[in-house]
C-alpha positions in Angstrom: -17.5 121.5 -18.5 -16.8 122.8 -15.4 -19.4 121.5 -13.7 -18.8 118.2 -14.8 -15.1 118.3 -13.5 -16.2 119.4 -10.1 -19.1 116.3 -10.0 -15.6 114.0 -10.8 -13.3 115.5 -8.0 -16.2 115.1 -5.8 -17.2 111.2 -7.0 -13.8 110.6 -7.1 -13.5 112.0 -3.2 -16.5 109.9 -2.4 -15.2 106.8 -3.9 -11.7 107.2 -2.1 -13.2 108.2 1.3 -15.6 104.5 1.1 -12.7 102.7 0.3 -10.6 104.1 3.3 -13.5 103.7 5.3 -13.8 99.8 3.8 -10.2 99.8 4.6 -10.1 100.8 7.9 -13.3 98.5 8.7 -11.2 95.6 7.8 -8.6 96.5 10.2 -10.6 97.0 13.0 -12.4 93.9 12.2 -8.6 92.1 11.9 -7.7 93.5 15.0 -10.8 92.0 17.0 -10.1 88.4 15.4 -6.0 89.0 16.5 -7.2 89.9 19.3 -9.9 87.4 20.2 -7.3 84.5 19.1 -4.9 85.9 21.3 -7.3 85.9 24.1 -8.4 82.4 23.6 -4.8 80.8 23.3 -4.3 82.5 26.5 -7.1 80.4 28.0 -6.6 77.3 26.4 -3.0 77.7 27.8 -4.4 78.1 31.5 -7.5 75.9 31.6 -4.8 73.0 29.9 -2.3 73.1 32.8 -5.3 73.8 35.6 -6.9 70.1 34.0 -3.2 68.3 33.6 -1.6 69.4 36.5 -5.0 68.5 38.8 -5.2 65.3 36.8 -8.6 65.8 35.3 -9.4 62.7 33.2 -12.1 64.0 32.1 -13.2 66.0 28.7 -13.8 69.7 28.8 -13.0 72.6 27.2 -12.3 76.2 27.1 -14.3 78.6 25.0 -14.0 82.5 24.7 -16.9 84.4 23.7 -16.3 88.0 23.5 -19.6 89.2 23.4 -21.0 90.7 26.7 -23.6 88.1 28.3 -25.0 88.4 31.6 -25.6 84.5 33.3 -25.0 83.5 36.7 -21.5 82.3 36.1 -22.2 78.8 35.1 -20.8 76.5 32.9 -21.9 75.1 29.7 -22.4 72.1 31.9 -24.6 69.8 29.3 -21.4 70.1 26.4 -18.9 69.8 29.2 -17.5 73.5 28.0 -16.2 76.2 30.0 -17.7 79.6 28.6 -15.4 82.6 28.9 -17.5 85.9 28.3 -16.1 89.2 27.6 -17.5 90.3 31.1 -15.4 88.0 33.2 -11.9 88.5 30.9 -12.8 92.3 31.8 -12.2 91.7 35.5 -8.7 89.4 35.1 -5.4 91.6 35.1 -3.2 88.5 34.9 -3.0 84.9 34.3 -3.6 84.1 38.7 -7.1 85.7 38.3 -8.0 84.0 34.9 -7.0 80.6 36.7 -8.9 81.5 39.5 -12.4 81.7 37.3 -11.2 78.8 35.3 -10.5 76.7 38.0 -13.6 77.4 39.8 -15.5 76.4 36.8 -13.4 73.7 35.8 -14.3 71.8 39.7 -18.4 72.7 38.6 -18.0 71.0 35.5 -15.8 67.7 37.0 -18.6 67.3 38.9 -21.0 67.4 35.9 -19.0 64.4 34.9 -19.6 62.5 38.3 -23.6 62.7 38.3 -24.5 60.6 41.3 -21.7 58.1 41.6 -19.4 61.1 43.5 -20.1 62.1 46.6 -21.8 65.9 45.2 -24.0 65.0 42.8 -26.2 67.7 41.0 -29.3 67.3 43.3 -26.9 68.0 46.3 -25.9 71.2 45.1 -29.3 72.3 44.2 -30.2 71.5 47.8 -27.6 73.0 49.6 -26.1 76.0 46.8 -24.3 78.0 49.8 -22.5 74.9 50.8 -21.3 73.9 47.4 -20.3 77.1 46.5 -17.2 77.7 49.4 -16.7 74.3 48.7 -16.1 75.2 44.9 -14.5 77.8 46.2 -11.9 76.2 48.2 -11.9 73.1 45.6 -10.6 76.0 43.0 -7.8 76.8 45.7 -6.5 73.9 45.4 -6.5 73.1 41.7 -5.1 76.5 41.6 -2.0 75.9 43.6 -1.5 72.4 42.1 -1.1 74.3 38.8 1.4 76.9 39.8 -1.0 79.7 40.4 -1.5 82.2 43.3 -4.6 81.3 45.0 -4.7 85.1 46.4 -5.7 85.6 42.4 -8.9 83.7 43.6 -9.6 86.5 46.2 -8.8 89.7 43.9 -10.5 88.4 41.4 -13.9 87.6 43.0 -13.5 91.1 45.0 -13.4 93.2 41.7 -16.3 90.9 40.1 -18.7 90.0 42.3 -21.1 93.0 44.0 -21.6 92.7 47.5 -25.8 92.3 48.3 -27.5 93.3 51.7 -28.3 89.8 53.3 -27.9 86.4 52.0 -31.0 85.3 54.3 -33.2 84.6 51.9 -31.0 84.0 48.8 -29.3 80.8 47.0 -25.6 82.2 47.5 -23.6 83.4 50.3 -22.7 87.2 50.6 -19.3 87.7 48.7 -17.3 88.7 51.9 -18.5 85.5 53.3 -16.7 83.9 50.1 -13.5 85.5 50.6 -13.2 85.3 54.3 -13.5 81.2 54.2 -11.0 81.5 51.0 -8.6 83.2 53.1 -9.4 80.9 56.0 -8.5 78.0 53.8 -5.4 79.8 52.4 -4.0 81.2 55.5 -4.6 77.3 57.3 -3.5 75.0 54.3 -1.2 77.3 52.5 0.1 80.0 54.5 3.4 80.0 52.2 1.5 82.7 50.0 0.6 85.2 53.2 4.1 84.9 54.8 5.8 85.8 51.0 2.4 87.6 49.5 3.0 89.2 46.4 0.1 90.8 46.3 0.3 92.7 49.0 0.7 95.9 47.1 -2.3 94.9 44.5 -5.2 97.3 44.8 -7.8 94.9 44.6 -6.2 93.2 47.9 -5.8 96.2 49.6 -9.0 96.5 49.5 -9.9 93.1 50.6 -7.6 93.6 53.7 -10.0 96.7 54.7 -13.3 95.6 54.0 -12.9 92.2 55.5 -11.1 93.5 59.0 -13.4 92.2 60.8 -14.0 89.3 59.4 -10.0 88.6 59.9 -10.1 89.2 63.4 -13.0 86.4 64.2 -10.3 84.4 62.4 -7.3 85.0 64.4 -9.5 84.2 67.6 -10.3 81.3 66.3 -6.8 80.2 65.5 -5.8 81.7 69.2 -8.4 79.7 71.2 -7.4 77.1 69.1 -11.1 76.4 68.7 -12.5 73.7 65.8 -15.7 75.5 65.3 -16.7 77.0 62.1 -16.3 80.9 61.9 -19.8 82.4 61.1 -18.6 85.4 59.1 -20.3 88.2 57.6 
């Protein structure tokens, strides 16, 4: 008899410790969807006022994925959708930084739409990938700042995100502090309203820029001095 009471105390232990564990797997698992939902309204709210406010007459949409895929950040260019991987999110502390990947993306995939009746067709970029890309680049600044965004959220969030490589000699894209010197070149000439009242002055991820691209900012400041039209070649 008292063996059989012990085997029920300890079924019945089992039996209540799988249902709390049930229990709480259904609450973490509510929590992720919450979340994910959350996330995604969040970018449908950002990618909608990047395409309204730039005038995008175009179809495309925004799609989070929260699963943790490694691609060369390109867009889903045949469906005309912009994918949103957990592994970019990760790098965007506020709503600037998610325009600034959304934008850039966003100009890719206009141009997706235009084939060869724009003047960047496809074939173009695949010829000349380090041109397009700081044109994209600066392209994104402006659909950033026609939106109400900070286009210094363009610059923190491709320093955090992108890895700096040894040479771009032989390679299909530029060296990232190549990227964010002409950004800031094309901030500092066309909208210097966001340097002379920068809020993100005390942002970590700008400090940072601000130190590593010294140099980079001086051959631009000559530049403007001399008041020379050449293009800067930065490093």
């Amino acid at each position: 008899m008292k063996k059989i009471f012990v085997f029920i105390i300890a079924f019945a232990f089992m039996l209540s410790f799988s249902l709390n564990g049930q229990a709480g797997a259904a609450e973490i698992q509510k929590g992720k969807i919450i979340e994910i939902i959350s996330i995604q309204k969040r970018i449908n709210n950002i990618g909608l006022k990047l395409l309204n406010a730039n005038k995008i007459d175009k179809r495309m949409i925004f799609v989070y994925d929260p699963k943790i895929k490694k691609i060369n950040f390109e867009p889903g260019l045949r469906k005309r959708q912009i994918i949103v991987y957990k592994n970019y999110i990760q790098f965007a502390d506020n709503d600037d930084e998610i325009a600034a990947f959304l934008a850039r993306e966003t100009v890719k995939t206009y141009h997706s739409y235009l084939g060869g009746k724009g003047w960047v067709s496809s074939a173009q970029v695949k010829l000349a990938p380090k041109k397009f890309e700081i044109y994209f680049d600066k392209r994104a600044v402006d659909f950033m700042v026609n939106a109400g965004f900070n286009p210094l959220g363009l610059i923190t969030f491709i320093n955090k995100s992108y890895p700096q490589k040894r040479s771009d000699r032989f390679g299909r894209t530029n060296l990232t502090s190549k990227r964010l010197a002409n950004i800031y070149e094309y901030i500092y000439t066309k909208y210097p309203y966001f340097l002379k009242y920068n809020t993100y002055l005390n942002n970590e991820a700008y400090q940072n820029f601000l130190l590593t691209s010294e140099n980079n900012r001086k051959k631009l400041y000559e530049k403007i001095k001399s008041n020379s039209k050449k293009a800067v070649k930065y490093e």
